[in-house]
Backbone as CSV, one residue per row, in Angstrom:
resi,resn,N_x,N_y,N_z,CA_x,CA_y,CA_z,C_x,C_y,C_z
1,UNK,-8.808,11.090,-13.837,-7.526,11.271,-13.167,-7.410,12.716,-12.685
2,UNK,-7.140,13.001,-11.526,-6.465,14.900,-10.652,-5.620,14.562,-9.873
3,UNK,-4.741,15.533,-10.585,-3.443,15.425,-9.374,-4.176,16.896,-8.607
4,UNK,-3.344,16.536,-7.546,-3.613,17.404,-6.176,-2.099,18.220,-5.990
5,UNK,-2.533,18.823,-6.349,-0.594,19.600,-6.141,-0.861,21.328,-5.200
6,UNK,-1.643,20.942,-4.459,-1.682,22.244,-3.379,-1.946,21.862,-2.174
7,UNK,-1.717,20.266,-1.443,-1.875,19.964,-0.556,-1.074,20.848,0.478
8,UNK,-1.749,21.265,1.599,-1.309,22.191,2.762,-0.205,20.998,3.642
9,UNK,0.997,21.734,4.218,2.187,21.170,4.603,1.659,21.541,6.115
10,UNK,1.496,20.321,6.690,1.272,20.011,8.410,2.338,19.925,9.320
11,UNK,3.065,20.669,9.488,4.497,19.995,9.920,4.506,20.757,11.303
12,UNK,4.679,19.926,12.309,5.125,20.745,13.523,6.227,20.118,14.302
13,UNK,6.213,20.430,15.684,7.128,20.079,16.179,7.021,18.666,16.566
14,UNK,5.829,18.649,17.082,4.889,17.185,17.980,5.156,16.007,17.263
15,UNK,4.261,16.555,15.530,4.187,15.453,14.902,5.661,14.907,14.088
16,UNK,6.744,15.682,14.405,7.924,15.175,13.905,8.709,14.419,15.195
17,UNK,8.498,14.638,16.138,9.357,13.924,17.389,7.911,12.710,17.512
18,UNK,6.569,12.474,17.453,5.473,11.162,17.279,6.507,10.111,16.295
19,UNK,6.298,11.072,15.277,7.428,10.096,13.964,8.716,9.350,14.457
20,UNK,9.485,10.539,15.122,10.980,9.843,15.471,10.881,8.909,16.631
21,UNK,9.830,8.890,17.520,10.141,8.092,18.751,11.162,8.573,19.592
22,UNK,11.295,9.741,19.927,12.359,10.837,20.496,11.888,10.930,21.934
23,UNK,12.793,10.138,22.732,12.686,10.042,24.345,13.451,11.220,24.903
24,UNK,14.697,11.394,24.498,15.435,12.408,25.326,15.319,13.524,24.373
25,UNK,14.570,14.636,24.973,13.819,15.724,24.319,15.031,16.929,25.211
26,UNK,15.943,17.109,25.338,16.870,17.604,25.628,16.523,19.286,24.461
27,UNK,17.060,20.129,25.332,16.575,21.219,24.367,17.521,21.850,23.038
28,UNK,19.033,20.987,23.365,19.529,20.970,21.912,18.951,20.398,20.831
29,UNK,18.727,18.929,21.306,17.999,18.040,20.065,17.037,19.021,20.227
30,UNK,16.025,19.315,20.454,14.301,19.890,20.618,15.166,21.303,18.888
31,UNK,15.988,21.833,19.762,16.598,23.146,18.619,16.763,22.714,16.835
32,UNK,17.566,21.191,17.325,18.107,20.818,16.324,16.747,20.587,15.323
33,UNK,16.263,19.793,15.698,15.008,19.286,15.230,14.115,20.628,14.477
34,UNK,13.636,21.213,15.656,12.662,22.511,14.745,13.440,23.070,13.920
35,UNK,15.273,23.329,13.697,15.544,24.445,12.972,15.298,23.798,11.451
36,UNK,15.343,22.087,11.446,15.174,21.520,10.327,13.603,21.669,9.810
37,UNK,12.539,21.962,10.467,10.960,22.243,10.395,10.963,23.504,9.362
38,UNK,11.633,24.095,10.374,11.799,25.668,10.227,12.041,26.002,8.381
39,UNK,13.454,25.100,8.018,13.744,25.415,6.923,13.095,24.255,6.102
40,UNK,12.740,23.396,6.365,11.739,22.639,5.264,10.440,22.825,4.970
41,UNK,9.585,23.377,5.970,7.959,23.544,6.168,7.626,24.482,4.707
42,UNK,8.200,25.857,4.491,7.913,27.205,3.447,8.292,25.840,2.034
43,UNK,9.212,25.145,1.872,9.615,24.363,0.372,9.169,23.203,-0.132
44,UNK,8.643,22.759,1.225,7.795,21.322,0.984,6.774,21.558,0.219
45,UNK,6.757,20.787,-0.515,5.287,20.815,-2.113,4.777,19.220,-1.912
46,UNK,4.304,18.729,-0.832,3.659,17.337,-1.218,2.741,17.118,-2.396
47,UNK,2.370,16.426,-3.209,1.565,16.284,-4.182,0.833,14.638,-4.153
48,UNK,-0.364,14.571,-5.310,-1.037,13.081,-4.928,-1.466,13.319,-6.569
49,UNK,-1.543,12.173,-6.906,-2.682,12.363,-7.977,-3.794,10.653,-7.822
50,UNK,-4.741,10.795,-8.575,-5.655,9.841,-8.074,-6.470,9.638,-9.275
51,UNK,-6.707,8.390,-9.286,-8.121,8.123,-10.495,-8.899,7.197,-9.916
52,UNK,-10.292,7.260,-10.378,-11.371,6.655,-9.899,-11.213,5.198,-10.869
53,UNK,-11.103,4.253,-10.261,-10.520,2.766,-11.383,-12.297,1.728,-10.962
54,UNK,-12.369,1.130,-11.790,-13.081,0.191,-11.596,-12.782,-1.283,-11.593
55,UNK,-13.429,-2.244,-10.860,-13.274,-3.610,-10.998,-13.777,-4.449,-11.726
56,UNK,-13.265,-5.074,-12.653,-13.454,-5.631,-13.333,-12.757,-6.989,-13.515
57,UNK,-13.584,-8.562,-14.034,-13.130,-9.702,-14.772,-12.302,-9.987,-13.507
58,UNK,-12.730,-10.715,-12.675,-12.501,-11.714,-11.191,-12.016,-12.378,-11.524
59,UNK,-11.483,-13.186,-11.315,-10.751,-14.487,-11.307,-10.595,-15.222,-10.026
60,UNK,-9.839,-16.824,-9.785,-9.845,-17.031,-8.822,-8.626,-16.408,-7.825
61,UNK,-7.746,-15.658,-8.411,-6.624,-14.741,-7.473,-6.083,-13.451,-8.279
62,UNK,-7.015,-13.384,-9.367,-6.564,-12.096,-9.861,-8.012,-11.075,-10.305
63,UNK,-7.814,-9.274,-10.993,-8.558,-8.897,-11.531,-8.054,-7.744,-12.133
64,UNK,-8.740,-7.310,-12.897,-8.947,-5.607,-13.368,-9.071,-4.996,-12.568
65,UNK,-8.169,-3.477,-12.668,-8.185,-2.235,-11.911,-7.893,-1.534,-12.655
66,UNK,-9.077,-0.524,-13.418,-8.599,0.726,-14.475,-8.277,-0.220,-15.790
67,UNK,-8.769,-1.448,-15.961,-7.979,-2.095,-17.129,-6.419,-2.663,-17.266
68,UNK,-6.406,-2.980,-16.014,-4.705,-3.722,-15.819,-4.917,-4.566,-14.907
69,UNK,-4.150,-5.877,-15.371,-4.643,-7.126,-14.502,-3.450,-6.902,-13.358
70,UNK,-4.207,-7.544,-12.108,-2.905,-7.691,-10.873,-3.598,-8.830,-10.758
71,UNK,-2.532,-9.717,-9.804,-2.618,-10.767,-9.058,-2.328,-10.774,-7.678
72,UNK,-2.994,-11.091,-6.715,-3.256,-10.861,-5.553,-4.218,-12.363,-4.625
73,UNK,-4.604,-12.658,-4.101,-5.178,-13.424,-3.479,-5.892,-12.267,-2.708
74,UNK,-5.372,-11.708,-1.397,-5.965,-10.839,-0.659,-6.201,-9.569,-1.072
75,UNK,-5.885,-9.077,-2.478,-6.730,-8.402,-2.741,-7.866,-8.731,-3.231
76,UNK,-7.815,-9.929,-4.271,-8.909,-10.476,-4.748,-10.156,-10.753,-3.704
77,UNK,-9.837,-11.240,-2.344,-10.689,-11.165,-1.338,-11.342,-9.898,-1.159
78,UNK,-10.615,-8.996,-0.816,-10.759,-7.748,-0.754,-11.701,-6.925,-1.084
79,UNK,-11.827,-7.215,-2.755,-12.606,-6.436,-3.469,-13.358,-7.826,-4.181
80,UNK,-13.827,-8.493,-3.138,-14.784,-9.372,-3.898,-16.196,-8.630,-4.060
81,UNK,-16.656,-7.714,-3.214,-17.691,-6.949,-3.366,-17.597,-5.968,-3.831
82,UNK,-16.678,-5.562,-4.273,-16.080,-3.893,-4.946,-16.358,-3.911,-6.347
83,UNK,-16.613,-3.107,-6.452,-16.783,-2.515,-8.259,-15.842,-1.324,-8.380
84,UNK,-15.758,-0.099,-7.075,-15.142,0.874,-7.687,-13.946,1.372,-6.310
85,UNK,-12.735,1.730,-6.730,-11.613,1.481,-6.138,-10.933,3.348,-6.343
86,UNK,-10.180,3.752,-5.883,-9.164,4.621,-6.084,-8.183,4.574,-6.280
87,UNK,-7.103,4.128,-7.081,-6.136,4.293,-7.576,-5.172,5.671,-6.833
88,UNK,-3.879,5.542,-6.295,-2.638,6.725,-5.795,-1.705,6.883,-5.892
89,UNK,-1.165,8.013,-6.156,-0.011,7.968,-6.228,0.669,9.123,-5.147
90,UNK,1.169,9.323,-3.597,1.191,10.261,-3.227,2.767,10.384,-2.659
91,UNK,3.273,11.760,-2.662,4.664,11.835,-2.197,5.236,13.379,-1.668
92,UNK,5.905,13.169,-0.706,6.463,14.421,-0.024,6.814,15.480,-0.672
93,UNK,7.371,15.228,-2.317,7.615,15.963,-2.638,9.151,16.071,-2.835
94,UNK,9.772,16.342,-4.528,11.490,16.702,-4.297,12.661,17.646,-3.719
95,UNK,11.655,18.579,-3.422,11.577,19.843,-3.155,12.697,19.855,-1.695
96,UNK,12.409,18.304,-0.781,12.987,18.292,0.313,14.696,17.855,0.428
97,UNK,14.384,17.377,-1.014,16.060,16.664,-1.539,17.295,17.548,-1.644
98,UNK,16.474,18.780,-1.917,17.426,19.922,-2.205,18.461,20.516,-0.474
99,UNK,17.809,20.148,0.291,18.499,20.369,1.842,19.145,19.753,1.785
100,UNK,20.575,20.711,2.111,21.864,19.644,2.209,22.644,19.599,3.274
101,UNK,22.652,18.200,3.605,23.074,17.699,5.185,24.268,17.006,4.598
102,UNK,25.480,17.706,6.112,26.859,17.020,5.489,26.782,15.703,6.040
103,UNK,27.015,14.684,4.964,26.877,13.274,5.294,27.680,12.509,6.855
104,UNK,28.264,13.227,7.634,29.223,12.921,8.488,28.197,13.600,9.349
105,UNK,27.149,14.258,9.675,25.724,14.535,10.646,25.138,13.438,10.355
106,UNK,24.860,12.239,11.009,23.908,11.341,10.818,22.764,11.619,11.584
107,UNK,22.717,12.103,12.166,21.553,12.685,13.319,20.393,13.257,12.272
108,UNK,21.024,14.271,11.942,20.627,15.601,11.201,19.602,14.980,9.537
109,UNK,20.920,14.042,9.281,20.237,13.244,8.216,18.774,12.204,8.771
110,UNK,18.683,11.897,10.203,17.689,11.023,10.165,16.623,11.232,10.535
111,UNK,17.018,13.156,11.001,16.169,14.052,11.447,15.057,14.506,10.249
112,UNK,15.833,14.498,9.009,15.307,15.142,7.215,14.520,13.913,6.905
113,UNK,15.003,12.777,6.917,14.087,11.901,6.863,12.906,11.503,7.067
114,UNK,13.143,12.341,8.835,11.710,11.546,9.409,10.304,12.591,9.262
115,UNK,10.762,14.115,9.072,10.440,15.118,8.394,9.808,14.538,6.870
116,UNK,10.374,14.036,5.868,9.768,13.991,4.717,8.855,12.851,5.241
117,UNK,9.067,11.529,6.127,8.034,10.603,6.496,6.821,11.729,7.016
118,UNK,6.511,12.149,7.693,5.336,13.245,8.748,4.817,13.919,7.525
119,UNK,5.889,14.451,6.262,4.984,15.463,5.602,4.067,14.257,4.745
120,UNK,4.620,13.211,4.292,4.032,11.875,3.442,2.464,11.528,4.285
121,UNK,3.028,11.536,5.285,1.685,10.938,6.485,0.187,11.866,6.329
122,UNK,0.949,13.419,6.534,0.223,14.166,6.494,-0.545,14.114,5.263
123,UNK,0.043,14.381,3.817,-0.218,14.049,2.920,-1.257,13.072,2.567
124,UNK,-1.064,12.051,2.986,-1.639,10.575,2.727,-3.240,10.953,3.485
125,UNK,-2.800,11.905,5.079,-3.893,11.497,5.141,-5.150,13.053,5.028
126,UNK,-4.661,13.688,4.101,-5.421,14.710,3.508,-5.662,14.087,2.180
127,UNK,-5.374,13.237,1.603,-5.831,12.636,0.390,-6.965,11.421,0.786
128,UNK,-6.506,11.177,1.834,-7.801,9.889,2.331,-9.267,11.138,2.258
129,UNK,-9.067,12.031,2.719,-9.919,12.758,3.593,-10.913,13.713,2.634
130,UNK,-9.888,13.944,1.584,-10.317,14.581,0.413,-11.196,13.532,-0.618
131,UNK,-10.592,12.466,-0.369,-11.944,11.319,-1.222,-12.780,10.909,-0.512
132,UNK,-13.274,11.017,0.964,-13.976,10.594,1.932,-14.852,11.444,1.200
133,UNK,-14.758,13.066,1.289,-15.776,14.082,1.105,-16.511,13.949,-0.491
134,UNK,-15.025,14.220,-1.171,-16.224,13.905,-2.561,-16.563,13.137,-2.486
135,UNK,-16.530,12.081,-2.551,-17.018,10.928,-3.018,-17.826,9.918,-2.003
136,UNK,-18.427,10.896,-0.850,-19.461,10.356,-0.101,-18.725,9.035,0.776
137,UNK,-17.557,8.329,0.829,-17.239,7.440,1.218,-17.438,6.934,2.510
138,UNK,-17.705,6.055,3.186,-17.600,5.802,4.850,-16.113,5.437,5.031
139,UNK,-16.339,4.231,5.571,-14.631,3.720,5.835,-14.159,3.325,4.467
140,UNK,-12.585,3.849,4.433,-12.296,3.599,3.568,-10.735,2.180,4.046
141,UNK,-9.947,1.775,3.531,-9.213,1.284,3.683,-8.252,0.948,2.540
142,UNK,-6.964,0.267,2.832,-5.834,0.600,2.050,-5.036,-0.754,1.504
143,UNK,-4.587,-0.882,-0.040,-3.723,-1.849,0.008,-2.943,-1.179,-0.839
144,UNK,-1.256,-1.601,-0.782,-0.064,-1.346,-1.825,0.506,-2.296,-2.119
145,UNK,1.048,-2.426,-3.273,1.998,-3.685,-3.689,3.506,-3.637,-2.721
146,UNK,3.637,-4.797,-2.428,4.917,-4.786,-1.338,4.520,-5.073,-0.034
147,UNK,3.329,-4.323,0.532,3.019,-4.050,1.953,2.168,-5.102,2.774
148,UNK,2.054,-5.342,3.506,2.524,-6.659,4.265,3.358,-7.445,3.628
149,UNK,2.432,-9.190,3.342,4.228,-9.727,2.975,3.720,-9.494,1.192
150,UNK,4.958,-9.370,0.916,5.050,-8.909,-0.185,4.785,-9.652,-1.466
151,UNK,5.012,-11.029,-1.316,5.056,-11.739,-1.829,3.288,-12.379,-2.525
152,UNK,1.763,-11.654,-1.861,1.030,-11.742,-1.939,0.464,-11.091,-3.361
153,UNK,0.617,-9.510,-3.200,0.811,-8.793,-4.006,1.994,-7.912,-3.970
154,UNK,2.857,-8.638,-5.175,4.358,-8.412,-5.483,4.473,-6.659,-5.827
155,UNK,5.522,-6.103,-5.328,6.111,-4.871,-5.715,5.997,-4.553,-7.125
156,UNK,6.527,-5.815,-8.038,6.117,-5.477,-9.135,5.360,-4.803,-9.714
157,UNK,4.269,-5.324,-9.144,3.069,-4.649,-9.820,2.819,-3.340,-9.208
158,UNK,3.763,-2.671,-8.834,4.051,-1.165,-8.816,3.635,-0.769,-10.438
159,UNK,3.951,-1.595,-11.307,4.356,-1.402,-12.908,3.088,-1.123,-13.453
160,UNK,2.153,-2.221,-12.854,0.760,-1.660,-13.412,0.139,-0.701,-12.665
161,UNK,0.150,-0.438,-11.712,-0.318,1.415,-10.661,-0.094,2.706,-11.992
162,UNK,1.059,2.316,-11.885,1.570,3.571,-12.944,0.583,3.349,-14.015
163,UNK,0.575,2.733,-14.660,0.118,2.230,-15.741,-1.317,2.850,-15.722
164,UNK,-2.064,2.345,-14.801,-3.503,3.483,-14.941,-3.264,4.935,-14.772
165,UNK,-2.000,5.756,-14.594,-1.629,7.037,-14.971,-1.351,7.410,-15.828
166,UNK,-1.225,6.645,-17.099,-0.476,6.625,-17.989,0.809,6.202,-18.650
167,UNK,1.434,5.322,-17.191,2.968,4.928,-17.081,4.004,5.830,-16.603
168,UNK,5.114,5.135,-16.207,6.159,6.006,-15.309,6.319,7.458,-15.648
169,UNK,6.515,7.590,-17.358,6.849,9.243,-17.143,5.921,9.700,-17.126
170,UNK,4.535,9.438,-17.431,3.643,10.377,-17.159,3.051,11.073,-15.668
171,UNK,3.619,9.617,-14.547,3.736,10.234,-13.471,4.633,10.865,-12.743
172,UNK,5.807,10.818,-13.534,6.895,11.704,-13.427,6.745,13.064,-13.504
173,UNK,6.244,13.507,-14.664,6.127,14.552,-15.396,5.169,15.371,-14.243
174,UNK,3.895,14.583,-14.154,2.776,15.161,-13.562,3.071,15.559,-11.908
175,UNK,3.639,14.655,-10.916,4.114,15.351,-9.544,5.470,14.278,-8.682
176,UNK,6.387,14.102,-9.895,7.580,14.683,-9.889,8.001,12.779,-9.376
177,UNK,6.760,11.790,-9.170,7.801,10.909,-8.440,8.822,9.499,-10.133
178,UNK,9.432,9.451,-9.683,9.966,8.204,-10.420,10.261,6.719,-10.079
179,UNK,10.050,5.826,-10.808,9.634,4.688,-10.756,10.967,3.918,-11.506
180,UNK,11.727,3.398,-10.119,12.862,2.896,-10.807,13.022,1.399,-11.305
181,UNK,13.968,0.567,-11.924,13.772,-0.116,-12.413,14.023,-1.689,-11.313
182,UNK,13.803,-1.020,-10.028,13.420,-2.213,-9.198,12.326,-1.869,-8.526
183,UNK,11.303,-1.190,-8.931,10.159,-1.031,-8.697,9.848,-0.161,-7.757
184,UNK,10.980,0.489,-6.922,11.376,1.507,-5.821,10.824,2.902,-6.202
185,UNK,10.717,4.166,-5.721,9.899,5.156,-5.718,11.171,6.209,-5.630
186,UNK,11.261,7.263,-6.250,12.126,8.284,-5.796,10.770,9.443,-6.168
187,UNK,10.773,10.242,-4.802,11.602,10.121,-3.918,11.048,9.335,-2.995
188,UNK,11.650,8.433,-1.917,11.944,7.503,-1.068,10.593,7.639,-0.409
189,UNK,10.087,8.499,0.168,8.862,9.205,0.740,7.835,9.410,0.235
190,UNK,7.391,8.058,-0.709,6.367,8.201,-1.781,5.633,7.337,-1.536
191,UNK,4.290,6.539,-1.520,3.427,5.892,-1.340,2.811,5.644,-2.786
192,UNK,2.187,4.215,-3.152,0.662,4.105,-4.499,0.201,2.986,-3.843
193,UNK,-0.804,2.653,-4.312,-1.770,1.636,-4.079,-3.075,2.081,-4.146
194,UNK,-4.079,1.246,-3.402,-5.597,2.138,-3.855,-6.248,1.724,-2.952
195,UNK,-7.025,3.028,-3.032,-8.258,2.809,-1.354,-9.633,2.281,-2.076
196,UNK,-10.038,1.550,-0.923,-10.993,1.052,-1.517,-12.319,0.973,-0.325
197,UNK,-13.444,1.214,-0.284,-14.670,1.488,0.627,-15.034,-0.327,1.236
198,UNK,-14.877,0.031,2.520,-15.143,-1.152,3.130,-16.165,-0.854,4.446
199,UNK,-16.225,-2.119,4.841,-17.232,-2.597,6.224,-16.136,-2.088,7.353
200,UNK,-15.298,-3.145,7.302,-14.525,-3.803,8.319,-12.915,-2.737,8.029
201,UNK,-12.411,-1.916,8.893,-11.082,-1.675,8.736,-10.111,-2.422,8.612
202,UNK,-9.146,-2.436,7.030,-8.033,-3.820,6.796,-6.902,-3.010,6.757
203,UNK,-5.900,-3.434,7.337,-4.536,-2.896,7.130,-3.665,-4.170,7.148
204,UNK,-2.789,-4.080,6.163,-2.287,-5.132,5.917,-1.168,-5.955,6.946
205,UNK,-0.489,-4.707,7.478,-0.026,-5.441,8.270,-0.618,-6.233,9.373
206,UNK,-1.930,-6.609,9.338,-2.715,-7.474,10.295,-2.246,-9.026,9.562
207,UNK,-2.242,-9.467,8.617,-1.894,-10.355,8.251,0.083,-11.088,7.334
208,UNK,0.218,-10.007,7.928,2.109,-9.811,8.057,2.838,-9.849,9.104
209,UNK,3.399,-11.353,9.454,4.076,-11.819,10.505,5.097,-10.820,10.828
210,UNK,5.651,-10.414,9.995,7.371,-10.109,10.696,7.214,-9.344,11.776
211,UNK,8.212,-9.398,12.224,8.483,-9.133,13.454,9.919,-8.077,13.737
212,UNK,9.351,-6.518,14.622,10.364,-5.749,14.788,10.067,-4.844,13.312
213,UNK,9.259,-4.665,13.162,8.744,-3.559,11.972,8.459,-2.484,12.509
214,UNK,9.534,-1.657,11.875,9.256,0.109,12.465,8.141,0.722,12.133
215,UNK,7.436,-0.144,10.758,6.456,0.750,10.115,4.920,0.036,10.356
216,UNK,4.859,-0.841,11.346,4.022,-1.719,11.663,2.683,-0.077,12.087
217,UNK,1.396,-1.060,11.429,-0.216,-0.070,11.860,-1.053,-0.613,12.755
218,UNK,-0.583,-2.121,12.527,-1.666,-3.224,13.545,-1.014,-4.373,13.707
219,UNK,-1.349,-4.714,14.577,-0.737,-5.766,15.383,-1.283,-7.369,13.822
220,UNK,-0.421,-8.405,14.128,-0.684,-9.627,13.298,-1.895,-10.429,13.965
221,UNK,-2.838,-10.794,13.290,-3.950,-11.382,13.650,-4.211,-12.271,12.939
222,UNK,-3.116,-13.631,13.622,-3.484,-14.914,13.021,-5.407,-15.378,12.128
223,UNK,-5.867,-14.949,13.482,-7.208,-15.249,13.114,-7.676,-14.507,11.974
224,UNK,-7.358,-13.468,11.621,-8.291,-12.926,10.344,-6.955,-13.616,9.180
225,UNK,-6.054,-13.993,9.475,-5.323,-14.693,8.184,-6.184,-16.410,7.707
226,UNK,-6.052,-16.947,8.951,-7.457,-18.026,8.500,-8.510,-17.594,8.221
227,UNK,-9.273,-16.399,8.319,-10.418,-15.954,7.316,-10.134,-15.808,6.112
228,UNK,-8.731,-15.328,5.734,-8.679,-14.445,4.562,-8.198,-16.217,3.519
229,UNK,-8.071,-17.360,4.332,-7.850,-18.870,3.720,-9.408,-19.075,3.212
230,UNK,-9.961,-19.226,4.378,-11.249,-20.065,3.878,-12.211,-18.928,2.822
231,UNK,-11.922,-17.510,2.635,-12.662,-16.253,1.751,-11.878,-17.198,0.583
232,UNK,-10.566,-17.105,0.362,-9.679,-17.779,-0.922,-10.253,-18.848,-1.746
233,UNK,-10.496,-19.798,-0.451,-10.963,-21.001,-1.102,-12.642,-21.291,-1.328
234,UNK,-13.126,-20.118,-0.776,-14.900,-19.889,-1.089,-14.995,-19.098,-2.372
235,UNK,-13.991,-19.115,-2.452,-14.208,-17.505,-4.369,-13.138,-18.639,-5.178
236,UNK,-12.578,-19.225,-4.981,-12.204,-20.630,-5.574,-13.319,-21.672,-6.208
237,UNK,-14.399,-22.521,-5.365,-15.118,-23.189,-5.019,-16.154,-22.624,-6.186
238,UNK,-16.743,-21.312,-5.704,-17.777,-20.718,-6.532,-17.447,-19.925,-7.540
239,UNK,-16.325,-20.038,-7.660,-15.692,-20.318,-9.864,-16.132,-21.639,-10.493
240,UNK,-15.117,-22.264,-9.720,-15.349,-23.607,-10.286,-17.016,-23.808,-10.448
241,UNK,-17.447,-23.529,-9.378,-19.097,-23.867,-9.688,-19.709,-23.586,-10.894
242,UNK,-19.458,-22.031,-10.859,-20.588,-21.360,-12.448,-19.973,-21.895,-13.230
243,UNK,-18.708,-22.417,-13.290,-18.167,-22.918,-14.823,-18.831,-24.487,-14.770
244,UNK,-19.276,-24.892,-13.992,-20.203,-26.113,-14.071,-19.619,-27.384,-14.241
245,UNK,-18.626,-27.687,-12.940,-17.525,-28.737,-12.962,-17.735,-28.869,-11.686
246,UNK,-17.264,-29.685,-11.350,-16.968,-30.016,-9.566,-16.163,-29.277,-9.102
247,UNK,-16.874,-29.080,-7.560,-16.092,-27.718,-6.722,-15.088,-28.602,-6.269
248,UNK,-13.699,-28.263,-6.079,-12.752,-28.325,-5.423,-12.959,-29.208,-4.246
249,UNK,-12.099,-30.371,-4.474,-12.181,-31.361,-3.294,-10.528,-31.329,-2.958
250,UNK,-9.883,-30.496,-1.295,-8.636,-30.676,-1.547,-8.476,-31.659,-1.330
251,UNK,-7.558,-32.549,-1.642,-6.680,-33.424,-0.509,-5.450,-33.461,-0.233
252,UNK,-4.723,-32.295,0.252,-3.322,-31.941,1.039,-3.589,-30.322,0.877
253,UNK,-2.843,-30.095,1.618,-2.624,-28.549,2.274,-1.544,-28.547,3.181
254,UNK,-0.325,-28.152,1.982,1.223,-28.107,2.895,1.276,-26.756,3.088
255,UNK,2.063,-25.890,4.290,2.614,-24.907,4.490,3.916,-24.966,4.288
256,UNK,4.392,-24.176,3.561,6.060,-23.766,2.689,6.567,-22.700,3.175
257,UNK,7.223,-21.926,3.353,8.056,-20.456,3.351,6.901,-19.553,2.622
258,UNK,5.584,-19.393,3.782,4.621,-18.388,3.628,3.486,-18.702,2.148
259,UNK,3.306,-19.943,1.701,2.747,-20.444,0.535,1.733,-21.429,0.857
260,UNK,0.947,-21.591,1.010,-0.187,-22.607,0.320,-0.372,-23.889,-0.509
261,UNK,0.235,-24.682,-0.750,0.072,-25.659,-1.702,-0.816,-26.279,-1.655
262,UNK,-2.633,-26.580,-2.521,-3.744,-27.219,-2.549,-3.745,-28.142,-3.902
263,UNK,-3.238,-29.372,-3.605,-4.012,-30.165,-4.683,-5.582,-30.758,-4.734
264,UNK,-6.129,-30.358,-6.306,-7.427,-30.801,-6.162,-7.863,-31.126,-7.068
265,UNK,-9.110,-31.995,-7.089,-9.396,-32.763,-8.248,-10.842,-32.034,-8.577
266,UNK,-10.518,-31.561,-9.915,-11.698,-30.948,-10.876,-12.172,-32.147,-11.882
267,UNK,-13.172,-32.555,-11.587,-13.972,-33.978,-12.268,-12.902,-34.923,-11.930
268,UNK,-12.315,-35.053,-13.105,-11.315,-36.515,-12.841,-10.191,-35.906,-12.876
269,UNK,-9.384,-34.676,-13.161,-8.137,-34.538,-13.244,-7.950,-33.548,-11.967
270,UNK,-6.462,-33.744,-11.540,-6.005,-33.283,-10.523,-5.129,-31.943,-10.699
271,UNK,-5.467,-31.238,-10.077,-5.134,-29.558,-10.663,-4.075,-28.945,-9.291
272,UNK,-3.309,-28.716,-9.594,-2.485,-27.974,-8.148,-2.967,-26.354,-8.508
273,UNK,-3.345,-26.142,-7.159,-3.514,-24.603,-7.164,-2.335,-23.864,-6.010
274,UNK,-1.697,-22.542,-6.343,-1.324,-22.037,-5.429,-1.933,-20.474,-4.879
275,UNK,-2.001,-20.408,-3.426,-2.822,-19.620,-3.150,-1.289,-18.561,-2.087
276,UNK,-1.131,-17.846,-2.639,0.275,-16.883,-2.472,0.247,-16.386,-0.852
277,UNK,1.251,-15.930,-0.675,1.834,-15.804,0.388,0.804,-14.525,1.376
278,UNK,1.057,-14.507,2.835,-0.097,-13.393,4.158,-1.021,-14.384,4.074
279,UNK,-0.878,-15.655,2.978,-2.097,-16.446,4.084,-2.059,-17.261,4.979
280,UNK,-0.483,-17.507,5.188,0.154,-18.083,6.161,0.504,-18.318,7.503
């Protein structure tokens, strides 16, 4: 486990109006904007900390990471070839909380916001960049609990992230973020999940319908969501196999509110499997 607590603060003008989507660049707003740079850039302390986790004990939709089980389908795809993963925890920093905007400026407030988003970004992606180097990596790529649909790999399991840190206060203690009791991040501008070395670049929102997402990375690609079905039901199939039973014969496959329903018959008895939600 290293936390990173001297990450360099990237903040300019460019990359805070990229963030906001700021069309009318009028030279009040342009003022307004930098004077908030101005006084956040010297106090901003982004921080990350990170552990090298391993994979372990597969299942047909779940596994080990660092010794804590998650359940996932598409991650389980994911890291069907993986043994070794990175574990994160990264965030802007509290440091930015302390700026005080009178709540009756909503501007001003969405201006501080988008500021702690750019320093997070930045952040995030000096921590990608910093495990690229040690650790020899090529492409790397990203999953978090919550991100695409959520329901795949649940927020919850925010609970076990921590958990290979030692648990909430220990990542409290160590760079400052907290882990509330709906699984939410303070401060707000915080990111975990774990990178993991791949072929193919995955971002989740490729297989996350919604629609009108501010925070969208890639467009939805039906087609790699029917890959990420038939990967499910091929690491399904060849369980059942080594355990030395009959592979999975479905017969029905309903679509529900983003769910899977496969009934199937293992020798003579009939087994319902569910294969969780982004595969939809």
């Amino acid at each position: 486990m290293k936390v990173l607590d001297s990450i360099p603060v990237k903040l300019d003008l460019e990359a805070v109006l990229k963030q906001m989507h700021v069309s009318n660049r009028s030279e009040m707003i342009l003022k307004r904007i930098e004077g908030l740079i101005e006084i956040g850039r010297p106090i901003a302390k982004p921080k990350a900390i990170y552990n090298v986790s391993y994979v372990e004990n597969k299942s047909e939709d779940s596994l080990d990471i660092g010794g804590v089980r998650f359940t996932s389908r598409v991650l389980r795809v994911n890291l069907d070839k993986v043994e070794r993963v990175f574990s994160y925890v990264v965030t802007c920093g509290r440091e930015l909380d302390e700026i005080h905007i009178s709540s009756n400026k909503s501007f001003g407030i969405y201006c501080l916001d988008q500021i702690k988003e750019a320093i997070l970004v930045s952040a995030m992606n000096y921590l990608e960049n910093y495990l690229r180097k040690r650790y020899a990596l090529r492409q790397i790529s990203i999953m978090a609990p919550g991100a695409g649909a959520e329901c795949d790999w649940p927020l919850a399991q925010q609970e076990g992230l921590f958990s290979i840190f030692g648990g909430r206060a220990k990542v409290e203690d160590l760079i400052g973020v907290k882990l509330t009791d709906k699984f939410l991040m303070v401060p707000i501008k915080s990111e975990s999940g774990i990178f993991f070395q791949t072929e193919i670049k995955f971002e989740a929102c490729q297989i996350c319908p919604r629609e009108r997402c501010i925070g969208r990375q890639a467009p939805y690609d039906p087609d790699l969501v029917e890959k990420y079905k038939e990967a499910a039901l091929k690491i399904t199939s060849n369980i059942y196999k080594s355990r030395e039973v009959s592979s999975p014969s479905c017969l029905m496959q309903q679509l529900f509110i983003g769910h899977i329903y496969l009934s199937c018959y293992l020798g003579d008895k009939k087994v319902p499997l569910l294969i969780r939600a982004t595969l939809t």
